[in-house]
Structure formats: C-alpha cells, structure tokens
N, C-alpha and C positions, 0 to 999 in steps of 0.2 A: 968331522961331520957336525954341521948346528942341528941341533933337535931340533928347534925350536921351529924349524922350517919344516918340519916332516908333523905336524899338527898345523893344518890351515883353518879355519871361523868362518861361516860367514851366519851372518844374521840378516832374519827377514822378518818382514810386516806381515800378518794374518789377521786379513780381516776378518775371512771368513773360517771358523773353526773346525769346517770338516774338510779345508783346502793341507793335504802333508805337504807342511812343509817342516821338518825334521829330520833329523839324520834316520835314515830309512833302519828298521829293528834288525833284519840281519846283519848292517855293516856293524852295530852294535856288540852282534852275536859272536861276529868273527872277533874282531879287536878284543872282546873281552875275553873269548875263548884260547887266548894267546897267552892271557895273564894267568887264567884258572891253569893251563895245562904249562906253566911256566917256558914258555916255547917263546924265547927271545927272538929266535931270526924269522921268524913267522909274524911276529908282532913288528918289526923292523918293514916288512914286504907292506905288512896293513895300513901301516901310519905313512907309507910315500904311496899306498893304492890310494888312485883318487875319489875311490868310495871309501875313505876314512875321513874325507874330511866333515867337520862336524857343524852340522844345519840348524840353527837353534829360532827357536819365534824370539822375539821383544820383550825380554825382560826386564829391562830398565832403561832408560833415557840417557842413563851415563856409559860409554861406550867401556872405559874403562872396568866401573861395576858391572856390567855386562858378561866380561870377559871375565871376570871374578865369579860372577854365579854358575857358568859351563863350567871352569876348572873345580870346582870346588865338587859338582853334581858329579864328573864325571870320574873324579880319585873316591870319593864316596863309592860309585860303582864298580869301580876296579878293584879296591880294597876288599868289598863281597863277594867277587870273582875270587879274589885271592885267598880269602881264609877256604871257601869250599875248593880250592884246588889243595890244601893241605896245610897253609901256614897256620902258625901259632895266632890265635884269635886276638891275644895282648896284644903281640908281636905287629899284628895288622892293622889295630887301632890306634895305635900308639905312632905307626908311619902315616895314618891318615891325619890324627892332632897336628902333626909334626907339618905334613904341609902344607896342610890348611890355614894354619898361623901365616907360614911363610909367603904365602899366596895371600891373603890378607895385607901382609905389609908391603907387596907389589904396588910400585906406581908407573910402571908402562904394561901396555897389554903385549908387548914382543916378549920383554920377560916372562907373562904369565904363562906364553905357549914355551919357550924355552921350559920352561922349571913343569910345566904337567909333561911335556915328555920326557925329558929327565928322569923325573919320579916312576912315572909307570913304566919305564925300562928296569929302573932299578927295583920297583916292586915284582915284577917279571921274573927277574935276577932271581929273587928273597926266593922266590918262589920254586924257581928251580933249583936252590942253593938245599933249600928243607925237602925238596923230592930225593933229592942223591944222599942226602946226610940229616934224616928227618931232628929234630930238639927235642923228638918227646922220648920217654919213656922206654928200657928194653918191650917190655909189654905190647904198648902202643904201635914200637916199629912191628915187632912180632904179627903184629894185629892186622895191621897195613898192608906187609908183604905178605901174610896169607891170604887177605881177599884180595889183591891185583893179580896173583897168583891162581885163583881159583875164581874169576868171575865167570866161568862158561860153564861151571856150577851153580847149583842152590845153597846157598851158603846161612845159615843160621845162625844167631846169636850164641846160642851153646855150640855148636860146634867148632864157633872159632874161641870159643871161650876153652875148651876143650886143646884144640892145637896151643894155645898159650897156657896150659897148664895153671889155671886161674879159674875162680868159680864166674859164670854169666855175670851175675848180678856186679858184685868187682868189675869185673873189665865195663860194663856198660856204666859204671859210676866213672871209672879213669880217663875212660874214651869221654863221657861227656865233659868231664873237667879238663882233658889236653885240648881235644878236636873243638870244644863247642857245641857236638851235634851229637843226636841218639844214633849209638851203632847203627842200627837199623835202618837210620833213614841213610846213613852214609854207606851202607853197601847198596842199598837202591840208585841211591845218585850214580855211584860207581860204574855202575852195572849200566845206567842212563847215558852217561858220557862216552861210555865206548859206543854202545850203539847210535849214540849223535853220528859218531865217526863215518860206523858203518852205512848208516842211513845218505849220507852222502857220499859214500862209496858205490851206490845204486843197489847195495845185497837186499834181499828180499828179506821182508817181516819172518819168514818160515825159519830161514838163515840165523837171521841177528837171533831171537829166541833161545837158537841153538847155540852160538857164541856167547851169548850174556846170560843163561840160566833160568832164562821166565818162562815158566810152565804152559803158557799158553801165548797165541800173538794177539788175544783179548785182555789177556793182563800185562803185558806188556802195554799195548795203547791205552789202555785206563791209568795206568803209575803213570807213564807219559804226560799224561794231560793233568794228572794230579800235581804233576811237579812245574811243568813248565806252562800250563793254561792253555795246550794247544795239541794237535794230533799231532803224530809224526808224519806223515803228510804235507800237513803245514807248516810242519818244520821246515822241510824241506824245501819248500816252495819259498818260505820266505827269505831263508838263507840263500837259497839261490838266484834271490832275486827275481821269480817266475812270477808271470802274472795269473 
C-alpha cells in the first residue's frame, strides 16, 4: 500500500474570509477521533474516504512550504488527539519533534504526504499499543481500568482513590504526573467520548445520562459545551455533515 496516496491536498485562494473553504470540522473529527480511540482500520477507511482529504487556504507562495505548514499543523493535532486517548505525554511530544524535524528536511511534497501518513498510522499504533499494555504505573493502570469499567457510574476522585488502595490527593499528584491531566477532568472526558459514540448512534439524551453517569441531561450538555464549545446537537450535526 503507498500512504502516501491515501493523504490528498489541495489548496485554494480566499478572497473572501467568510467563503469555507477548509477541510470541513467533522471530517477533522472523525480522522482525529481514529487516533484518540487508537482504531487503526477505522483511520485506514478515513484517509481513502474522500472527505479526508485535506482543504487548506494560502499559506505560502512556495508550494513546497506550503505542504510543510498542513503536515506540520496537522501531527501537531494528532499528537493532542493522542495524548488524551492515553499516551504518555513525553512519549507524544517527543514523536511530534521527531517528525517535525524530519518533515522539515523534506524536499518533495509526495514525500511529505507519504511520511504524515506514515507517521499518524503509526502514532494510531502507539496508541493503541498503550490502551492494551498501558506504560504507566500499577496505580495508574489500576486507575484507568476502574473508570472504563465504571463509566455508567458517578465516579469520584476518592472513590477511585479508594479502589486503588491509595489516599485521593496521591493518586491525583500520579495521575497528573503520568496522564498530564487532573483526574477529574479525565473521567469527564471519558465519560464525554463514549457518549460522542452514543450521540451518533441516535440514543437519546435520557439514555446516554444513564450509560455515562451525569446526573442530569442539563449537566450533561453544560460539560459538553465546556469541553468541546458546542452542544451536542451540534455535535451531531456537524459530524454528520447536516446542514
């Protein structure tokens, strides 16, 4: 298989600033959400769906540099996709240096789209390599598999502090220093990404609440919009491509 061919470009002229012309936010959604949820054959269907291919305005004169600012913007966002699906935060910045350099030293743009698909299968990979056999910590796994375990719960800092046999304040210093992120906000994310799921599975607000633990389908679409700047609705809509 050439990757390299499964990442198409094209670029356009904008005169007018409130003309889209960009790769539309859900095709974004999906593709990235391939990386986050480490779902390699899912990422494979996205990058040959012809809504992956990637719509960029005019950023430079040189066709070449051109094609250097999309790869670079777009392992930059894959890479944040990647640490909030579970990788090691080091681990994910340290593959972004890596091909960014390498992408830097590119002097054909066939290469550059070879080498960004390349890489974001294989950060995909990483991805899914740390969901089955996670790097961090007994604790931490401890941690993980009690909230994926208990998301149709209400799940509390002390109480999963409690199942791992560890005082709160500990595990929320570990978890910040493995994960990157406040416990906290990582069981809400959790709890946010399935019901992405469910939301385009067409289950009702009543439903998902009941499956992901939010006490109300009012606090549920408030965290929503805190997290991702938009209802779930328009979630929906955009991902789907609805007008």
């Amino acid at each position: 298989m050439n990757i390299g061919e499964l990442v198409t470009v094209k670029t356009v002229e904008q005169a007018d600033p409130t003309d889209q012309k960009h790769t539309p936010y859900g095709a974004e959604i999906r593709l990235f959400s391939c990386v986050q949820q480490g779902d390699v054959d899912s990422l494979l269907l996205q990058l040959k769906n012809v809504d992956s291919m990637i719509v960029m305005g005019k950023m430079s004169d040189n066709e070449l540099q051109q094609h250097k600012y999309m790869a670079v913007s777009t392992i930059t966002l894959a890479t944040r996709y990647a640490i909030q699906g579970g990788m090691n935060e080091t681990l994910a910045y340290a593959f972004s240096d890596r091909v960014i350099k390498t992408i830097d030293a590119l002097t054909d743009k066939n290469e550059i789209l070879a080498c960004l698909g390349f890489e974001i299968i294989n950060l995909t990979r990483e991805v899914k390599k740390n969901r089955n056999q996670p790097v961090f910590s007994p604790h931490i796994r401890n941690c993980i598999k009690y909230i994926n375990e208990n998301l149709s719960q209400k799940i509390s800092v002390s109480d999963t502090a409690a199942h791992c046999g560890i005082s709160a304040d500990y595990l929320s210093q570990i978890f910040k220093k493995e994960m990157g992120e406040n416990l906290s906000t990582y069981i809400l994310r959790q709890k946010l990404e399935k019901a992405k799921q469910l939301l385009l599975d067409g289950v009702p607000y009543k439903k998902i609440c009941t499956r992901t633990g939010f006490s109300s389908q009012a606090y549920f679409v408030t965290v929503f919009k805190r997290f991702y700047a938009m209802t779930p609705s328009e979630y929906v809509k955009i991902t789907k491509n609805e007008p």
